[in-house]
N, C-alpha and C positions, 0 to 999 in steps of 0.2 A: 436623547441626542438625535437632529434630522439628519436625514443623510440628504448629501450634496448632490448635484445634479452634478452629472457625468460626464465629461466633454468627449470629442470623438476618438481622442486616443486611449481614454478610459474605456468606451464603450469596445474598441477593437478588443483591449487586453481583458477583459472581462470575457467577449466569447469566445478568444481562444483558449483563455484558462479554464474555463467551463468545459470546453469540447474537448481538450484533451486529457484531463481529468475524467471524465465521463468516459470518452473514447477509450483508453484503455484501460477504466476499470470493467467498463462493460465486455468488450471484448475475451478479456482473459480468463474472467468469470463464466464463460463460455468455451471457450478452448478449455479450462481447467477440469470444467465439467464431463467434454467430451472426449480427453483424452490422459486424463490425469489417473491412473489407479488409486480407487479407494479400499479401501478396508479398514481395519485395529490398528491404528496408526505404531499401536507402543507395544503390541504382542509383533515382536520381531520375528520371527521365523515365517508367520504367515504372509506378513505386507510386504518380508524381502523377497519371496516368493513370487509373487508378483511385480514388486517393483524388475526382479531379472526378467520376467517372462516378458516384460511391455516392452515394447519394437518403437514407440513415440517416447519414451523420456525423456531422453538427453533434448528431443526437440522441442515440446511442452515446456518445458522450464526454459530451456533458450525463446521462446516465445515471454515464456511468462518472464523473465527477466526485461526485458525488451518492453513489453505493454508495462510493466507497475512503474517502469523509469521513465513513459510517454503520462500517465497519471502524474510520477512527480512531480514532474516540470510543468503542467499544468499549476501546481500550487506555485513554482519557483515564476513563475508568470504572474502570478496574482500579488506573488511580495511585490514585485516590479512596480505595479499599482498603487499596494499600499507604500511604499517607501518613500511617498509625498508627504506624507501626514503622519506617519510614524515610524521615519527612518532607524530606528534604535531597533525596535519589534521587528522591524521587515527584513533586517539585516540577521538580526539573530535566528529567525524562522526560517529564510534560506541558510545560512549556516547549517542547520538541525537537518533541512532536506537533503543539503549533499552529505554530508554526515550517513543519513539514514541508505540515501543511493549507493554510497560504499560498503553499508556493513550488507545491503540486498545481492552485491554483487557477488561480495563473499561466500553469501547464503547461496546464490544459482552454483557457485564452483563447486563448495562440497555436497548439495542435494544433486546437482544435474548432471555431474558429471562424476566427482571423487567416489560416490555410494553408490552410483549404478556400476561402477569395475571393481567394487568391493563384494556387493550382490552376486555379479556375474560369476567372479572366482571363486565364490561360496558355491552356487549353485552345481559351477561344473565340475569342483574339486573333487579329486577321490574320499571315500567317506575317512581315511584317516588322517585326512589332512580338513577336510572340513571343521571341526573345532576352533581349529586357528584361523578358518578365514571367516568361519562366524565371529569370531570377538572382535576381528578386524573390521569388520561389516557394522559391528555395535558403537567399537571407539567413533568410527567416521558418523553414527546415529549422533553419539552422548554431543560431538562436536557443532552435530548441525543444531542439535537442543540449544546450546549456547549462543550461537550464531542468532539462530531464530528470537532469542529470547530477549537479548540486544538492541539487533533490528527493532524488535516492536515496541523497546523500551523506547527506543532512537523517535520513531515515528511518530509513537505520543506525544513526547515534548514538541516534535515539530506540529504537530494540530494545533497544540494548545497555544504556541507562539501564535501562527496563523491567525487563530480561532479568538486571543487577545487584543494581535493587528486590527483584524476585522472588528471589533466591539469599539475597541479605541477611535478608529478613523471613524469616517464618514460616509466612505465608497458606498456601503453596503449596510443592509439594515443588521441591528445589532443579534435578532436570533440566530441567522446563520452565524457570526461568529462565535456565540455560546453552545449550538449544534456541533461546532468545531472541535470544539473546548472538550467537551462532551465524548465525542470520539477518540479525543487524544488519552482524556483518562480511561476510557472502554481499553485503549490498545495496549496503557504502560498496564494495566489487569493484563492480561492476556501474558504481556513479555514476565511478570512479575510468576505468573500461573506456572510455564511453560520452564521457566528455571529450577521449579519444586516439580513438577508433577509429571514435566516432558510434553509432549506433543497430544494428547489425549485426553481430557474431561468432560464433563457436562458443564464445567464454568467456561470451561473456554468456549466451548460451543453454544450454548446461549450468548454469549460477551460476542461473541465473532460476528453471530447472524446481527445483532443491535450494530454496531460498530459498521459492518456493510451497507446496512441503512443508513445509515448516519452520513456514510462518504456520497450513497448514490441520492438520499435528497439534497446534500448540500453541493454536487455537482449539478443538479436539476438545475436547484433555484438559483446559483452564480450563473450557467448558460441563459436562463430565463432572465434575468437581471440587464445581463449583458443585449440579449436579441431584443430585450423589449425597449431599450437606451438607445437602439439604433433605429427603432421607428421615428420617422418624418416628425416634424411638429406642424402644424397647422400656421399657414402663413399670415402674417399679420397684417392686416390691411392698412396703405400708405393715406395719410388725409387728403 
């Protein structure tokens, strides 16, 4: 199937869905890096440990809430696009992104906020009261597992809608939206993992690092699509 030549409001919506896509996945990948505590994600008493000691939490994750819903809406820009040529797809796959934006935001309320004052009160509780504010510390964990594992189920299927849009139409050439495709099933792994095993493996963690790739070539080459559509075309000469 060719793909169609681009007219100028194709080419606008193309680099802003690229650049914002791009934009905040790069960005938060960055901040998450430099201000997110890591360690044993699932040996709790060490990572709550840290997560009380960290002075950035509640701000990290208000950031990272913030950047992965400037990423969404970059794809919620690209349905916009496709919703000439496959209004059915375009319409389901933004369906699937707000969807997916509401179970993230759930996700920032009890990671960013609910489990750093359940940490907190563990940490500074006297030790015979500790017990109870450790299992209250776990419940608000087992919650975010759930939440977590939703969301990513949620985000899958929004790739793959996407990632079908994209093959289906014509905007764009058909690998990126099999690249898409490709990502969405990387993610429902992930959500699928993260309900059995929690936060923690070697599959998630190989699937995660592929799945990263997958969003930041396919942000590339949608921005690259999009800048190289709005280069000039060589003027025609009049007889």
């Amino acid at each position: 199937m060719s793909v169609r030549a681009a007219n100028s409001s194709d080419r606008s919506v193309l680099t802003l869905s690229g650049a914002l896509l791009l934009g905040g996945f790069v960005v938060n990948a960055v901040q998450r890096m430099l201000l997110h505590p890591t360690g044993e994600e699932d040996n709790h008493e060490a990572i709550f440990a840290a997560y009380a000691a960290s002075g950035a939490w509640v701000a990290t994750h208000l950031a990272e809430f913030v950047l992965v819903l400037v990423a969404l809406s970059g794809l919620l820009v690209l349905c916009r696009a496709l919703h000439r040529e496959t209004p059915c797809l375009a319409l389901l796959a933004a369906g699937a992104l707000v969807a997916s934006a509401g179970a993230w935001a759930v996700l920032q309320a009890v990671d960013g906020v609910t489990l750093k004052q359940n940490v907190e009160a563990w940490a500074a509780a006297a030790e015979i009261e500790k017990p109870t504010r450790f299992a209250d510390a776990e419940t608000t964990r087992w919650i975010e597992w759930g939440v977590q594992s939703y969301f990513r189920v949620l985000l899958g299927v929004a790739f793959v809608l996407v990632g079908v849009a994209v093959v289906v139409g014509r905007l764009l050439a058909s690998w990126l939206g099999v690249l898409l495709v490709v990502g969405g099933l990387l993610s429902l792994a992930i959500g699928v993992s993260i309900g059995y095993e929690g936060l923690e493996s070697g599959f998630q963690d190989a699937v995660g690092i592929a799945l990263q790739l997958v969003v930041l070539v396919f942000g590339v080459g949608l921005l690259v699509v999009g800048l190289r559509s709005r280069e000039p075309t060589a003027p025609v000469a009049s007889a």
